[in-house]
N, C-alpha and C positions, 0 to 999 in steps of 0.2 A: 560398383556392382557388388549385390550380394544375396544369399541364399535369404530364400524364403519357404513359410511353411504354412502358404494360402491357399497351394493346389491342392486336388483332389482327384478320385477317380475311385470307379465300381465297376465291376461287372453282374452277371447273373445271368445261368446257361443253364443247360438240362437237356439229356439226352434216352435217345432209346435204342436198346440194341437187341436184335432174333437171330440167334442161329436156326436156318429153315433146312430142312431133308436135304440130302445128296451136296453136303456142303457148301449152299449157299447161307449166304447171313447178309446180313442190313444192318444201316445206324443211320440213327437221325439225329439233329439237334439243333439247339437254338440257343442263342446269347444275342444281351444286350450290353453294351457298355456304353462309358459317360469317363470322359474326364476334362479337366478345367485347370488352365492354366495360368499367369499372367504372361509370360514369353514362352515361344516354342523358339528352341536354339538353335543358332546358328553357327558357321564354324568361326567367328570371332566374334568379340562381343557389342562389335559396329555392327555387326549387319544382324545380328539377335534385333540390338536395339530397334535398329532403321525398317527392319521388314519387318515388322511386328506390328498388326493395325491395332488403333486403339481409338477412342472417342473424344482424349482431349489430353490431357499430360501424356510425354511418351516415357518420363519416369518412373510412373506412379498408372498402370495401364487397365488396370482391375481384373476379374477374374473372366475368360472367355473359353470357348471352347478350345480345346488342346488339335492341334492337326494329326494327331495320333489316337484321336477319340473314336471308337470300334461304330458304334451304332447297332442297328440291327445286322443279324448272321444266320442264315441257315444254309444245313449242308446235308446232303444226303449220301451214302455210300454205298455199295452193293458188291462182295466180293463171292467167287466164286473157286474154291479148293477141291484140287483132284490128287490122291493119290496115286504112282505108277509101282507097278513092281514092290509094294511093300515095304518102299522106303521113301525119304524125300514124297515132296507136293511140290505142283504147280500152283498159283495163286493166282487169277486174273481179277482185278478191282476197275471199280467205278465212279467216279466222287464227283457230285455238281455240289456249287456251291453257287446262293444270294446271297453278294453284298454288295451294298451302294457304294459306289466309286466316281470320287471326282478328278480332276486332273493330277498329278502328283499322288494318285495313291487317298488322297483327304477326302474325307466326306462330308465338311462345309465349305462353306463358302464367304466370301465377303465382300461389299462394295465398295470400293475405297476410291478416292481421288486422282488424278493421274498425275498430278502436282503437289505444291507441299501450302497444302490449306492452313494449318496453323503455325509454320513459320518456326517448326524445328530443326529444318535443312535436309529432313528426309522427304523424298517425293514417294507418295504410292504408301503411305500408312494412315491415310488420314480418312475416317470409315466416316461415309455418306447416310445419312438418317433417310430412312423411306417409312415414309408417312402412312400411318396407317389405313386411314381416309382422308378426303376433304375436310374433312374439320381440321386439321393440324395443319392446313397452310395457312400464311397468311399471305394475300395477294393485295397490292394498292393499283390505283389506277395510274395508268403514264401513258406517254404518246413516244412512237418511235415511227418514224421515216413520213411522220403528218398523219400519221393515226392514232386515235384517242384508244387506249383499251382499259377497257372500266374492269374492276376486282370482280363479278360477276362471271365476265366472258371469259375470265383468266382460269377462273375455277372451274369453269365446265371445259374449254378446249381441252386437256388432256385424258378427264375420263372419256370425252368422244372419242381422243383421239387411240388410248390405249383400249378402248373397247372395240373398234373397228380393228385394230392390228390384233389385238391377244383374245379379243372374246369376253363376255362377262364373266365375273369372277363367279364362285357358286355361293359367297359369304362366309367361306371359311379360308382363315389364317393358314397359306397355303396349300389352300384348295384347288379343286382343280377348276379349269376354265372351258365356258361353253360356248362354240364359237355359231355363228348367226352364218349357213352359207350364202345366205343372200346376199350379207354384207352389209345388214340392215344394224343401225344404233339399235341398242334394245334401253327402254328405262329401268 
């Protein structure tokens, strides 16, 4: 094991702030961050290595999103100050905050195998390709239990069948999806 000096990371924030009559004030703001790692660390350097998805060497893993990478943030605050008796203040505040949150705090996510796909002996690192469309499968024809199923019916069965469960996609690369309540295939 050893250091490297492949990672990166940025931020970029901007804020606004009003003091309004009778001692209220406000602040807002906004940040984005990005960073890129090849390992997010673990507390030995088995388990660095082993939880760490990657696409094909678990040596050599390339650069990916870091689990500590911010993403988008916005925060709004509103406080309100009284003075009594000429000395000392009260203070009472307010603070909402957006941000995306996924299990553990991380704001990606990954697909990974639940086995050990390329036979490095770690199970649950080995990141699952999702295709972008039907062009990138390739389907052949076989027969299973006296049924023929031809490359054809192979490629349509799953957009029927993810279009009836999740809805059509709207065409964009995590876009959102629009679901038929009929329950009707749409083309």
């Amino acid at each position: 094991m050893k250091n490297q000096d492949v990672g990166r990371s940025w931020n970029l924030s901007g804020s606004l702030s009003k003091s309004l009559d009778h001692g209220l004030s406000v602040t807002s703001a906004y940040s984005y961050g990005e960073s890129r790692n090849t390992i997010d660390p673990g507390s030995t350097a088995f388990s660095s290595w082993a939880n760490n998805q990657h696409a094909g060497d678990p040596n050599n893993p390339g650069l990916g999103l870091s689990n500590g990478t911010q993403g988008h943030r916005v925060f709004v605050q509103a406080s309100y100050s009284r003075s009594y008796f000429g000395f000392g203040a009260t203070t009472i505040s307010a603070f909402w905050e957006a941000l995306p949150s996924l299990q553990n705090f991380s704001r990606n996510a990954s697909y990974v195998f639940s086995g050990d796909m390329n036979g490095d002996g770690a199970s649950g690192n080995d990141l699952i390709y999702i295709p972008l469309d039907i062009s990138e499968m390739n389907f052949v024809t076989f027969t299973s239990g006296g049924a023929t199923f031809t490359a054809e019916q192979q490629a349509e069965a799953p957009a029927r069948s993810w279009k009836r469960k999740n809805g059509r996609p709207d065409g964009h690369r995590g876009g959102r999806f629009v679901v038929d309540p009929a329950g009707r295939d749409e083309a």
